[in-house]
SERO-4910 file (N, C-alpha, C, O; in steps of 0.05 Angstrom, whole numbers):
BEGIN
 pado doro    nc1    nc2    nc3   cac1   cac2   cac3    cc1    cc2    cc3    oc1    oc2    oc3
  Unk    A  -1686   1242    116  -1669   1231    137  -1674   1201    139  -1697   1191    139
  Unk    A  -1652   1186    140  -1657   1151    151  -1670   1145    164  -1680   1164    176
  Unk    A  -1679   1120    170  -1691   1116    193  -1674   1111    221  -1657   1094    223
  Unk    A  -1681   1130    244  -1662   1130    262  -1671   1114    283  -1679   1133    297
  Unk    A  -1676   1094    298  -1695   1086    321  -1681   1107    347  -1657   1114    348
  Unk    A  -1697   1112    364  -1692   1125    379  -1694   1104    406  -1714   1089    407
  Unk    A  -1680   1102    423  -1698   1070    448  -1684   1088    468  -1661   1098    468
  Unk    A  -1708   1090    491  -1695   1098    511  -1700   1073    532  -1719   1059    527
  Unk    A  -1682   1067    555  -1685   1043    566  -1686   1062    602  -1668   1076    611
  Unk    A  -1708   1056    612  -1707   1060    647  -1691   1049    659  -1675   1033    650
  Unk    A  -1691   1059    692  -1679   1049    710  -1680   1014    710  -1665    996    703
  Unk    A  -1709   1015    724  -1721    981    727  -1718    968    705  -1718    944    710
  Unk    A  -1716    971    687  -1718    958    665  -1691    949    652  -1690    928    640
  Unk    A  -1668    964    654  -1633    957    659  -1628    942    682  -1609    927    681
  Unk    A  -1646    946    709  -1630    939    730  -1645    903    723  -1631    884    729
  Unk    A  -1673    898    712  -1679    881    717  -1706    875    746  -1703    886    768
  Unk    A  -1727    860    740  -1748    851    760  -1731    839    782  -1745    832    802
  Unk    A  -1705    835    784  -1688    810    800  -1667    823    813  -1647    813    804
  Unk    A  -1663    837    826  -1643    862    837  -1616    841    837  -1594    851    831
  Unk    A  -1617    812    845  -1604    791    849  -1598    780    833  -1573    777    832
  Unk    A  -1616    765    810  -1609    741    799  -1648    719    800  -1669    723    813
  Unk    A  -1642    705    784  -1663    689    792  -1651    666    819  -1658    643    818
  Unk    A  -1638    674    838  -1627    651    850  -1642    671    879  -1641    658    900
  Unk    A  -1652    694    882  -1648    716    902  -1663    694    927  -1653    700    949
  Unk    A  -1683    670    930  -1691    659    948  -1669    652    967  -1670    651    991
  Unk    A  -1648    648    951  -1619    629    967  -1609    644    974  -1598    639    996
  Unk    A  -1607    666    967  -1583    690    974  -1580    702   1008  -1562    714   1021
  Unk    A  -1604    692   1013  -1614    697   1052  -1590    681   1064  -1571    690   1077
  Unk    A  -1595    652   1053  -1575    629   1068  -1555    631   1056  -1539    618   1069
  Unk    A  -1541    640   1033  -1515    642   1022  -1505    664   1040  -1481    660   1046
  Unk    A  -1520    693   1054  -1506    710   1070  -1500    701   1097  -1481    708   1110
  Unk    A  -1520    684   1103  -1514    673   1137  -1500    653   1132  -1508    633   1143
  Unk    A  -1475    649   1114  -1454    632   1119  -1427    645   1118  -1404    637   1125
  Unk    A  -1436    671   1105  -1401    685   1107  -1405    700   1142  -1425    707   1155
  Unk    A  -1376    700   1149  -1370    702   1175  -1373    745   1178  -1382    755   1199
  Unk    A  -1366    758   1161  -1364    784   1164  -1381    798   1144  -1387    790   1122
  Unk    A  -1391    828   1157  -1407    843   1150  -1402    853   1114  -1417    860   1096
  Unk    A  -1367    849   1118  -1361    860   1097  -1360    830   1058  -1359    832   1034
  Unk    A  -1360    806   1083  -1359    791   1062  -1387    789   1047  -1390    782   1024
  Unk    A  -1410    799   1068  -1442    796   1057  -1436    815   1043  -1428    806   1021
  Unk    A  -1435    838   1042  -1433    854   1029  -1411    851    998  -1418    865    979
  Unk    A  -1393    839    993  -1383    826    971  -1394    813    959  -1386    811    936
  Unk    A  -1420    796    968  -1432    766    959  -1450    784    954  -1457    778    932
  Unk    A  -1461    801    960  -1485    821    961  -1476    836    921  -1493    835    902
  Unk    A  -1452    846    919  -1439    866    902  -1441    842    876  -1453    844    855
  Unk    A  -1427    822    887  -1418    802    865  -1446    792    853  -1445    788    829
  Unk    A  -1467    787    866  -1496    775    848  -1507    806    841  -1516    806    818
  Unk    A  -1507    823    850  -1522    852    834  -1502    849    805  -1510    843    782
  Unk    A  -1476    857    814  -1464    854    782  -1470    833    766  -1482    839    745
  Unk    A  -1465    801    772  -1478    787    759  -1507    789    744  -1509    786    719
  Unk    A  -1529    794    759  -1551    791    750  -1553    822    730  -1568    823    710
  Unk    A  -1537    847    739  -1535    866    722  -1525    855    693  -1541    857    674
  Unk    A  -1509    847    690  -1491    827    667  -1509    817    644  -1511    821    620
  Unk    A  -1522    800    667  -1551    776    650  -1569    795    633  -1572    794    608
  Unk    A  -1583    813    651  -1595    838    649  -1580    855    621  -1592    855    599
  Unk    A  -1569    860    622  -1556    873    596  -1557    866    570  -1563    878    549
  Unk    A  -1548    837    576  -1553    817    548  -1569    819    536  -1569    823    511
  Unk    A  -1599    812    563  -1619    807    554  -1628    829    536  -1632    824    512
  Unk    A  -1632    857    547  -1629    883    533  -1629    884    505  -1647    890    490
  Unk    A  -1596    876    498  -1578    879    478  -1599    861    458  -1611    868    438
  Unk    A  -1599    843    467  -1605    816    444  -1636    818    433  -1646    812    412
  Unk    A  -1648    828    456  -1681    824    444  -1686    860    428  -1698    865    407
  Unk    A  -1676    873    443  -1679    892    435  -1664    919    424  -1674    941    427
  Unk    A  -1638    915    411  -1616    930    402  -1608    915    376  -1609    922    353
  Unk    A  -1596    886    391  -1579    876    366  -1599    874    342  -1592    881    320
  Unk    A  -1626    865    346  -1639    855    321  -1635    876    296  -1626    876    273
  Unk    A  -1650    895    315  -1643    927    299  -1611    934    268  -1606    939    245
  Unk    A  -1602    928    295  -1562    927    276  -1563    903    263  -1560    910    239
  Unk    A  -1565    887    262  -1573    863    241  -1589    873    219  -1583    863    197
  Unk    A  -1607    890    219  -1614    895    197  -1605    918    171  -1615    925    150
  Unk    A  -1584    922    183  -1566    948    177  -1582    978    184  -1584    997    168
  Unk    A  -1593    975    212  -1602   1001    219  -1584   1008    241  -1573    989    252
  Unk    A  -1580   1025    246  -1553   1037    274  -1586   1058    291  -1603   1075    284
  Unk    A  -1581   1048    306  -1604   1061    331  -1588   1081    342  -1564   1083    336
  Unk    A  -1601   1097    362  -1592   1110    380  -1606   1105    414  -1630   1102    419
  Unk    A  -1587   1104    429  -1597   1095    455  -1590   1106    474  -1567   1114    476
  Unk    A  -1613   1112    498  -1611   1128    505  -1614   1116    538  -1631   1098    538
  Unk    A  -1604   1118    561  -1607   1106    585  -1605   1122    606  -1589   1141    607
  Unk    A  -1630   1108    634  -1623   1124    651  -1598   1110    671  -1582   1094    663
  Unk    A  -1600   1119    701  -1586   1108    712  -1600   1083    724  -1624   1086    727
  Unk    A  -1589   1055    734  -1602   1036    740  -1619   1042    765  -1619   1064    776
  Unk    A  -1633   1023    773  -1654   1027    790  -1643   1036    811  -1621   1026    814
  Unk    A  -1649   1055    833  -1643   1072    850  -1613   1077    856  -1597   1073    874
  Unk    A  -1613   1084    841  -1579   1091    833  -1582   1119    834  -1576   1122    858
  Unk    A  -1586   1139    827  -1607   1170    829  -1605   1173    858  -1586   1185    869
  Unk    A  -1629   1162    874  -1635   1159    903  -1612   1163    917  -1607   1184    929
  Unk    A  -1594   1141    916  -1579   1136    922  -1547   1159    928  -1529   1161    945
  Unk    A  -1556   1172    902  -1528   1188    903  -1536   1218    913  -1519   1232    923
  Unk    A  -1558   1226    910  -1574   1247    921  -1568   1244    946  -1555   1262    958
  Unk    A  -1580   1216    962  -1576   1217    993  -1556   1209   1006  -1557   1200   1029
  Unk    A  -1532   1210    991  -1505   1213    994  -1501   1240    994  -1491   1247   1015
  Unk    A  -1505   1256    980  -1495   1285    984  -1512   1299   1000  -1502   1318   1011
  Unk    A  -1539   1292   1003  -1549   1295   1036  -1542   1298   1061  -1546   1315   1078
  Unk    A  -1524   1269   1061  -1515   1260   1081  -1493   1273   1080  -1491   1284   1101
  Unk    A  -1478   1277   1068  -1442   1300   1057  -1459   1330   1080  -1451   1339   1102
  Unk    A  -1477   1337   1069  -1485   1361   1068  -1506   1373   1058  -1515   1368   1035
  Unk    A  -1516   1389   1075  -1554   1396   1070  -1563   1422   1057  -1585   1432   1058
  Unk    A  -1535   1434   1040  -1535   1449   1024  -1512   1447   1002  -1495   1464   1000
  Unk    A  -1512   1420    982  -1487   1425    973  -1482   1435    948  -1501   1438    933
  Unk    A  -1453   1443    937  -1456   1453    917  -1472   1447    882  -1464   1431    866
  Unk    A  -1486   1459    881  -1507   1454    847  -1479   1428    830  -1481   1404    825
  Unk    A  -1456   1449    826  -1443   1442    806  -1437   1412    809  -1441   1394    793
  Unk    A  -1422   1411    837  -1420   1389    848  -1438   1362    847  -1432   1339    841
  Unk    A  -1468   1376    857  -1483   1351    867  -1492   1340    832  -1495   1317    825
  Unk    A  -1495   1370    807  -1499   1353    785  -1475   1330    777  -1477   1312    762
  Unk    A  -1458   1336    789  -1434   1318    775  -1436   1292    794  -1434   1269    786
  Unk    A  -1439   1299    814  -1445   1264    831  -1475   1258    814  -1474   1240    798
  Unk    A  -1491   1266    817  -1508   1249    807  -1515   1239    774  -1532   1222    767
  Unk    A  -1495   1256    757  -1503   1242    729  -1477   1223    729  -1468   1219    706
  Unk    A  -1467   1214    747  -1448   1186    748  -1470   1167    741  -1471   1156    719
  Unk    A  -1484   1164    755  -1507   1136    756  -1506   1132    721  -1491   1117    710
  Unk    A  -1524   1149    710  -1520   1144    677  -1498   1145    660  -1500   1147    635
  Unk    A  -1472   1142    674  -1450   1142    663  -1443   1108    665  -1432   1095    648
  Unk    A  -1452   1101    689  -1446   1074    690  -1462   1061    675  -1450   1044    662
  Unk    A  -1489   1064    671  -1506   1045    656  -1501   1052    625  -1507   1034    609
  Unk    A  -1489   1075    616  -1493   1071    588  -1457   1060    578  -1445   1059    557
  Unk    A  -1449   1055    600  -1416   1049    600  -1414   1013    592  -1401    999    576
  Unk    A  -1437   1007    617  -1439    976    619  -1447    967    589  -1433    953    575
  Unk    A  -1473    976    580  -1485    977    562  -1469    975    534  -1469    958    516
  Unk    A  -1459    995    536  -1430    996    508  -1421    970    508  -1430    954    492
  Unk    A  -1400    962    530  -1388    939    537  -1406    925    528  -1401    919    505
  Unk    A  -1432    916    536  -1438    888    525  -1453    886    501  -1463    865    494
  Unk    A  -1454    904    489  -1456    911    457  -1433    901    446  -1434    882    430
  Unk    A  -1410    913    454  -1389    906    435  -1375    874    444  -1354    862    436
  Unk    A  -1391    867    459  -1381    836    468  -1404    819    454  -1400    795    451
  Unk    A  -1423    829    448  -1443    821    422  -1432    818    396  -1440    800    382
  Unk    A  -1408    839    388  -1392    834    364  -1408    867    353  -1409    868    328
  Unk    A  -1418    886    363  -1436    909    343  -1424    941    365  -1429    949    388
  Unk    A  -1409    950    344  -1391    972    357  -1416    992    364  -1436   1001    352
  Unk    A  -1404    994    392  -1417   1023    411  -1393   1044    418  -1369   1042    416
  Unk    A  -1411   1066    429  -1401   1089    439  -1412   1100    467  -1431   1114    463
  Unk    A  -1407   1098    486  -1420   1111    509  -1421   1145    507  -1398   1153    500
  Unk    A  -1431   1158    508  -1439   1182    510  -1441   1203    536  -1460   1199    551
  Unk    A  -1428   1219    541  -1442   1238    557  -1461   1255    551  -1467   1250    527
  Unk    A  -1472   1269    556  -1499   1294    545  -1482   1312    533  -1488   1324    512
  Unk    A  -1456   1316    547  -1445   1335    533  -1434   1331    507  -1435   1348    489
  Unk    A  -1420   1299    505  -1425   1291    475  -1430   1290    464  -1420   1288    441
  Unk    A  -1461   1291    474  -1485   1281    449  -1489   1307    444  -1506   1310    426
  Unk    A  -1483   1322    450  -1487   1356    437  -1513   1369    458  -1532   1381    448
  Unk    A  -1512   1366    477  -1542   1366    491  -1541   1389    505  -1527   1388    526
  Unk    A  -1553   1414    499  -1545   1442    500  -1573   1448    527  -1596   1444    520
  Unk    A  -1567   1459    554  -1584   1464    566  -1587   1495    573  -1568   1509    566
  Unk    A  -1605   1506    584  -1595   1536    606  -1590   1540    613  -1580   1519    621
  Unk    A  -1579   1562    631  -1562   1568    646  -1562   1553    667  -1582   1538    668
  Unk    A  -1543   1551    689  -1548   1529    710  -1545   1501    709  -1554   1488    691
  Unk    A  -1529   1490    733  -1531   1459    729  -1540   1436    741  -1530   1414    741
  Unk    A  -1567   1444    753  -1588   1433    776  -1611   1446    747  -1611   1466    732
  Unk    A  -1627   1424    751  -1665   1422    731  -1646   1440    705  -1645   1464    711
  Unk    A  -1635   1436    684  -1635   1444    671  -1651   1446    641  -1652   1422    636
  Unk    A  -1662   1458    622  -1677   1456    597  -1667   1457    580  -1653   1476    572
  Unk    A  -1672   1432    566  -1657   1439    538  -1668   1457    518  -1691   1463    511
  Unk    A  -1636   1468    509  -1645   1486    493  -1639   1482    461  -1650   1496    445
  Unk    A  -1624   1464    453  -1617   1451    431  -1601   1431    422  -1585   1428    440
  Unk    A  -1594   1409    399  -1571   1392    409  -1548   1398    383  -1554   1398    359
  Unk    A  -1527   1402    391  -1513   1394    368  -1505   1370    361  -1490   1357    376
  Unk    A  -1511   1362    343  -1522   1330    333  -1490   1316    312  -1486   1293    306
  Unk    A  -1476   1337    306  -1459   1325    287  -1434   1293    310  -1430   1270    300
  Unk    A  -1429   1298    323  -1427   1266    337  -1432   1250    334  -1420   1231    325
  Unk    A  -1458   1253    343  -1470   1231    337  -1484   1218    317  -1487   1194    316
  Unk    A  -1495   1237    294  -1485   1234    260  -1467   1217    248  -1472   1198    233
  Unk    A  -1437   1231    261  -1408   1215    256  -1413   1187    254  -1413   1173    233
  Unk    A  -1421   1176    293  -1421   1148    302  -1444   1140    284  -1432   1125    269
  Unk    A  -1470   1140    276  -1477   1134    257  -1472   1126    233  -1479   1106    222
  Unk    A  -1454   1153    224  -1452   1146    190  -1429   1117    197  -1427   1096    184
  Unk    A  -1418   1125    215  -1394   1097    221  -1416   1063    229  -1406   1041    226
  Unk    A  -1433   1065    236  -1454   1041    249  -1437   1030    278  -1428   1008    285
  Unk    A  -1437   1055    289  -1430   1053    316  -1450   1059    336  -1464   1077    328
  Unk    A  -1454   1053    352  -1486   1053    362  -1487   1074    390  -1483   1066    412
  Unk    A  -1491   1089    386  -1484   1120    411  -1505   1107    426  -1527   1101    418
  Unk    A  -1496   1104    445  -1504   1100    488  -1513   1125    500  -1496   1131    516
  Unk    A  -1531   1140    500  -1523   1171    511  -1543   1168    541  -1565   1159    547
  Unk    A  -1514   1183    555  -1522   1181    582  -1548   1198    588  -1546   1222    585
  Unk    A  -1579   1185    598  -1598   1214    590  -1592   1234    622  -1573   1231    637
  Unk    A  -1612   1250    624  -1610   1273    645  -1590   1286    647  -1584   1294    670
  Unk    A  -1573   1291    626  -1560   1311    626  -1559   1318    604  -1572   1311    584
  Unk    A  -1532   1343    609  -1520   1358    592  -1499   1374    589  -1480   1371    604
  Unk    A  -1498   1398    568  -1479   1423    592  -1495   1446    579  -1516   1445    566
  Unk    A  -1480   1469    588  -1485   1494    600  -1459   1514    582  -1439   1503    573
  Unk    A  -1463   1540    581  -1432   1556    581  -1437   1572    612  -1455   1588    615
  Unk    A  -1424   1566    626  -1419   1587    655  -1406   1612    643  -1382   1614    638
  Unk    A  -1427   1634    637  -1408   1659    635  -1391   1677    659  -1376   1696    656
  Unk    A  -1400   1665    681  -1381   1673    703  -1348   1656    702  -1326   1665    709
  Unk    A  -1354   1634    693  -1322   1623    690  -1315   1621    671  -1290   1620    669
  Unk    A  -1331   1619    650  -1328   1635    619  -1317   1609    612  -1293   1609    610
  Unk    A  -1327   1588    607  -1326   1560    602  -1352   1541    608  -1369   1551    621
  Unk    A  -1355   1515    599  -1380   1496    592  -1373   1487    616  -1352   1481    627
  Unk    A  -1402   1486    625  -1400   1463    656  -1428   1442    646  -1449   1445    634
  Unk    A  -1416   1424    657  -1450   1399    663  -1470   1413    674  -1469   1433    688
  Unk    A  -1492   1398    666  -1517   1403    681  -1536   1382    672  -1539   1369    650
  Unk    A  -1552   1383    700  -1571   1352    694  -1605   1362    691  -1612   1386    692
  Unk    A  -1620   1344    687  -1642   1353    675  -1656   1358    701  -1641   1367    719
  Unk    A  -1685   1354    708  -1706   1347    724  -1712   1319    720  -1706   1307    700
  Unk    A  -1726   1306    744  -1728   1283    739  -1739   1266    732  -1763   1267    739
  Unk    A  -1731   1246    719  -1740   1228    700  -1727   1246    670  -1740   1247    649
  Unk    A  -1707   1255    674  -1698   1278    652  -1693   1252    629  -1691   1260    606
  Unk    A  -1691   1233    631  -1678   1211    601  -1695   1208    588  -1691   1200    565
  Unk    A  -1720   1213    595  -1745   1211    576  -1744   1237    558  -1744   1235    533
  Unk    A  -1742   1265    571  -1732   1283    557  -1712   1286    529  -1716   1293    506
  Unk    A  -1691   1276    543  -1658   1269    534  -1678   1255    503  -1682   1267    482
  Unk    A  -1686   1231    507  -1693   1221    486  -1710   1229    466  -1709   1224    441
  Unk    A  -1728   1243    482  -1748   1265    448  -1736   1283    440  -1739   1286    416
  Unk    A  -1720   1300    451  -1699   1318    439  -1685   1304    415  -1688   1311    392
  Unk    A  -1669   1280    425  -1656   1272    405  -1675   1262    384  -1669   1270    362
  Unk    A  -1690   1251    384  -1713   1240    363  -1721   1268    346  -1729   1269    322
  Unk    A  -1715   1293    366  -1725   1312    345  -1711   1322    337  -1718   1340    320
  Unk    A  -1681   1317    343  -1656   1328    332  -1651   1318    306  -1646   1332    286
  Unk    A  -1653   1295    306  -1649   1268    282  -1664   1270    256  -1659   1264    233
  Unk    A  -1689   1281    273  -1709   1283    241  -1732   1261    251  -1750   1260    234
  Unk    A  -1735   1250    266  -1748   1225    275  -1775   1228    277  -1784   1244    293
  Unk    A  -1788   1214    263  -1818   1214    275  -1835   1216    307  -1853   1230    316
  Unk    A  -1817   1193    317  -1822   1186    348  -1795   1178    360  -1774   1184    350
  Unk    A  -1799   1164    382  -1781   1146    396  -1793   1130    419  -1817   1133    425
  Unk    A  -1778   1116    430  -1798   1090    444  -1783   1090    471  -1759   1088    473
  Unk    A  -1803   1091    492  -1790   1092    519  -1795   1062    525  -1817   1051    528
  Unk    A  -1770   1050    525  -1781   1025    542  -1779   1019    569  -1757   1026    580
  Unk    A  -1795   1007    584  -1808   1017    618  -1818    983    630  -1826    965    615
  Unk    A  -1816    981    654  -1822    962    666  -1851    954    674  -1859    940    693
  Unk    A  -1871    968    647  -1900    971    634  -1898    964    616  -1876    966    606
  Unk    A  -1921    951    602  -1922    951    575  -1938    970    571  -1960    961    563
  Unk    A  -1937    997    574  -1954   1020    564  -1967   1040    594  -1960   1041    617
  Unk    A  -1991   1056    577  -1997   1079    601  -2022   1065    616  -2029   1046    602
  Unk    A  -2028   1067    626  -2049   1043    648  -2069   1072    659  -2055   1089    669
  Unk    A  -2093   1077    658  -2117   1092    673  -2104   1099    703  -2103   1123    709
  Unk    A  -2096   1081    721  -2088   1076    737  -2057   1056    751  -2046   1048    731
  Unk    A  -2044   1048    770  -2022   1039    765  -2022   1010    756  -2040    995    764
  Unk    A  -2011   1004    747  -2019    977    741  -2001    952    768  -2010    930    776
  Unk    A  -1983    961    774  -1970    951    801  -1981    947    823  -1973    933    841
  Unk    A  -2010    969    823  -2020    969    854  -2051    964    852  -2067    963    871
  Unk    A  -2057    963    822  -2096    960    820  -2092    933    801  -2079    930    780
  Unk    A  -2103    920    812  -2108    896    792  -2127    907    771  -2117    901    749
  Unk    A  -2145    918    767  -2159    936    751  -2155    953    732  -2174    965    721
  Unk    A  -2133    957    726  -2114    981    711  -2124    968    683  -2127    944    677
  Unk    A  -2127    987    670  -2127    989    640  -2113   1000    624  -2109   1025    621
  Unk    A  -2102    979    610  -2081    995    586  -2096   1003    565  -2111    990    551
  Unk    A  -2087   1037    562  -2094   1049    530  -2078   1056    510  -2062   1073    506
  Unk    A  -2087   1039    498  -2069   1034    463  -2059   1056    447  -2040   1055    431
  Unk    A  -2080   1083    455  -2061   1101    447  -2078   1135    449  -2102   1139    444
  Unk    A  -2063   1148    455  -2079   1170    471  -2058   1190    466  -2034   1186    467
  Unk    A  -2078   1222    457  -2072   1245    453  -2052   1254    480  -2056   1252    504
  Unk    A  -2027   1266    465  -2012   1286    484  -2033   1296    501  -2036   1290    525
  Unk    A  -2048   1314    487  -2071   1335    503  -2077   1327    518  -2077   1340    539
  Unk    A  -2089   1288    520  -2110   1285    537  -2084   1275    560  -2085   1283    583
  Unk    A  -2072   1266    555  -2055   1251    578  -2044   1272    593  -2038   1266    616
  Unk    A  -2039   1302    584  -2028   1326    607  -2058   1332    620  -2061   1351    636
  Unk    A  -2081   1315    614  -2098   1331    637  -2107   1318    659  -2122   1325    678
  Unk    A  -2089   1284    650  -2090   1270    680  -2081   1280    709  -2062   1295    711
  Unk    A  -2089   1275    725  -2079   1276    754  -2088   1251    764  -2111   1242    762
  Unk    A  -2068   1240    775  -2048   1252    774  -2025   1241    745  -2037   1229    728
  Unk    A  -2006   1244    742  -2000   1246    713  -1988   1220    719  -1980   1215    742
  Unk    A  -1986   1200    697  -1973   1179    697  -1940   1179    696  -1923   1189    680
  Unk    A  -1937   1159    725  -1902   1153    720  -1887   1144    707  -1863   1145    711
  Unk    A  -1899   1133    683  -1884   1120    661  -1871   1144    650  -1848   1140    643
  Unk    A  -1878   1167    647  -1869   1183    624  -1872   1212    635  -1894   1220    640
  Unk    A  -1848   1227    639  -1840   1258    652  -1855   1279    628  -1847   1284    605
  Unk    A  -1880   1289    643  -1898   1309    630  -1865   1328    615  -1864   1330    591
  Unk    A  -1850   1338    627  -1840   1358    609  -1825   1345    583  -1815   1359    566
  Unk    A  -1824   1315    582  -1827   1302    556  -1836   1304    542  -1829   1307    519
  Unk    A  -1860   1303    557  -1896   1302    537  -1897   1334    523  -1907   1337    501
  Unk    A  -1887   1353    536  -1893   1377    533  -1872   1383    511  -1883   1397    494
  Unk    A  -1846   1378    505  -1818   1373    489  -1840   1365    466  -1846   1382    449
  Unk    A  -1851   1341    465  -1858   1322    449  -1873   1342    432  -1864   1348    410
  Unk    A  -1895   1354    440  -1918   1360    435  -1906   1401    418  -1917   1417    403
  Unk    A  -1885   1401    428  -1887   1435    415  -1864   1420    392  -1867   1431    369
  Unk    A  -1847   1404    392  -1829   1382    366  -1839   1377    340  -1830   1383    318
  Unk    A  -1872   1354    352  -1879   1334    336  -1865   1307    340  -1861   1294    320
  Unk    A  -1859   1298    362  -1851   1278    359  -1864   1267    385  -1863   1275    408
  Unk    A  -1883   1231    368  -1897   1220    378  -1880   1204    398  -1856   1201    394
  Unk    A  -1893   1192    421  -1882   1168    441  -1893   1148    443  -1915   1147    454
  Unk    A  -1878   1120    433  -1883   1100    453  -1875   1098    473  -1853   1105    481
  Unk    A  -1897   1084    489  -1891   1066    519  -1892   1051    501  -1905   1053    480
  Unk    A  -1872   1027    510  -1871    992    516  -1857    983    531  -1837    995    537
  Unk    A  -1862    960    541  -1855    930    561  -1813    927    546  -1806    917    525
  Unk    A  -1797    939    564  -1773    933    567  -1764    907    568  -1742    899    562
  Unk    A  -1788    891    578  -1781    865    585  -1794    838    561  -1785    815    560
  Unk    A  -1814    846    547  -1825    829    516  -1833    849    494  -1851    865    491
  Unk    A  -1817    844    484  -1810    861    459  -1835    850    439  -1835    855    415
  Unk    A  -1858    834    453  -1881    830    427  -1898    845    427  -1910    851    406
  Unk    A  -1906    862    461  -1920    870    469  -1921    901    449  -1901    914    443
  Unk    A  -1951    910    441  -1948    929    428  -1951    953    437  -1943    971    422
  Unk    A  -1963    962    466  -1955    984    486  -1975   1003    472  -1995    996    460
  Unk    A  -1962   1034    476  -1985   1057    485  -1973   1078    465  -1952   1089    470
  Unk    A  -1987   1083    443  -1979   1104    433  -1983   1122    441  -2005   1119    453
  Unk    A  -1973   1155    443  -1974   1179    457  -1969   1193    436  -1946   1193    426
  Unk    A  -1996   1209    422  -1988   1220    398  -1980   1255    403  -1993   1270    417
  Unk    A  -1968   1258    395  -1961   1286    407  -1957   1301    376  -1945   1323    378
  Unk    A  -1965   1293    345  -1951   1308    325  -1985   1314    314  -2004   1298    318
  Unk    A  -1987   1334    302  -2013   1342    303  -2014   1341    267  -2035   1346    254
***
């Protein structure tokens, strides 16, 4: 098999350290000059998109295009932007404090529909043809049910296709589908969470792939958090085994990944989403 890169890209790390822009100091006194609740809120919409925009590029350019320049076609894999998830969950909360599975999976794998949508777009405004993906696209076969679903296999010829073409598949992660034998047809279903880390070793193991590389708003797995201990230590590279016997388990990376990874063979990087020199945390999971 080719070489496939596999990149999966996080929330924080699409949305950006800058929810705003590098301008976010001004943005206080840029709101206490519009007269209505609804115009802050426009000036509010208009710099998130903006600085989402910048954010994307940046993405694309340090860490995608180089790739396709070399005549390799990657596969990419994204979650939804930073609390975008949160967000649509406690919207259907707020709808209702029991709502339907089918339903709430379909509100909430929007979020990764938008990010691997934007994403496409500014790939192909790079000049290097993309494809946005749904799970169901990407052949991403789960269990029954469409709330925490498990994958159970992918059918990969799709995204093969966009390959053999050097089109660069976007796949929306945390999802998938399902066959409902009660309605006797395929329905969506989304993973558990932090499911794109999943989404991504599947495909790495669908492909034939050695590994694949989560990139994260870390440059790797830290003893401790590295956001809240000045003390944190990064380790360069550490057994599947040993890393499921942390407690508590590190947030960079969804143990039922690790566990995917580890019955596959397919190893993980952590690295820094944000400097692509940095050499991050190998997670060996292939024995």
């Amino acid at each position: 098999m080719d070489e496939i890169p596999v990149l999966k890209f996080g929330g924080l790390t699409l949305q950006g350290l800058r929810r705003f822009g590098p301008d976010e100091e001004r943005l206080l006194e840029n709101c206490r000059q519009q007269e209505t609740l609804n115009e802050i809120y426009r000036l509010l919409a208009e710099r998130r998109n903006i600085a989402r925009a910048q954010r994307l590029h940046q993405i694309a350019r340090q860490f995608i295009t180089p790739i396709c320049e070399q005549g390799i076609t990657p596969v990419v894999v994204v979650s939804a932007f930073d609390w975008a998830t949160d967000k649509l969950s406690q919207l259907a909360a707020c709808i209702s404090p029991d709502p339907s599975p089918r339903e709430y999976a379909r509100l909430l794998m929007s979020g990764e529909l938008r990010a691997n949508a934007a994403l496409s777009i500014t790939l192909e405004a790079l000049g290097f043809a993309a494809r946005s993906l749904t799970g169901r696209e990407a052949g991403i076969v789960t269990d029954t049910g469409p709330v925490d679903g498990v994958i159970c296999r992918i059918h990969k010829g799709h995204v093969l296709e966009l390959l053999e073409r050097k089109i660069v598949p976007v796949v929306a992660g945390f999802q998938g589908y399902y066959y409902d034998s009660n309605e006797q047809r395929d329905e969506v279903s989304i993973l558990g969470r932090g499911g794109s880390n999943l989404t991504a070793v599947a495909l790495a193991h669908a492909l034939k792939q050695p590994d694949c590389v989560m990139l994260s708003n870390v440059d790797g797995v830290y003893d401790k958090d590295p956001n809240s201990f000045d003390d944190a230590k990064k380790v360069d590279e550490i057994t599947a085994e040993e890393l499921l016997t942390w407690d508590p388990f590190p947030d960079v990376i969804q143990r039922e990944a690790v566990e995917y990874a580890v019955e596959h063979g397919v190893n993980i990087w952590i690295r820094s989403g944000f400097d692509s020199t940095l050499p991050g945390t190998l997670i060996v999971c292939k024995t």
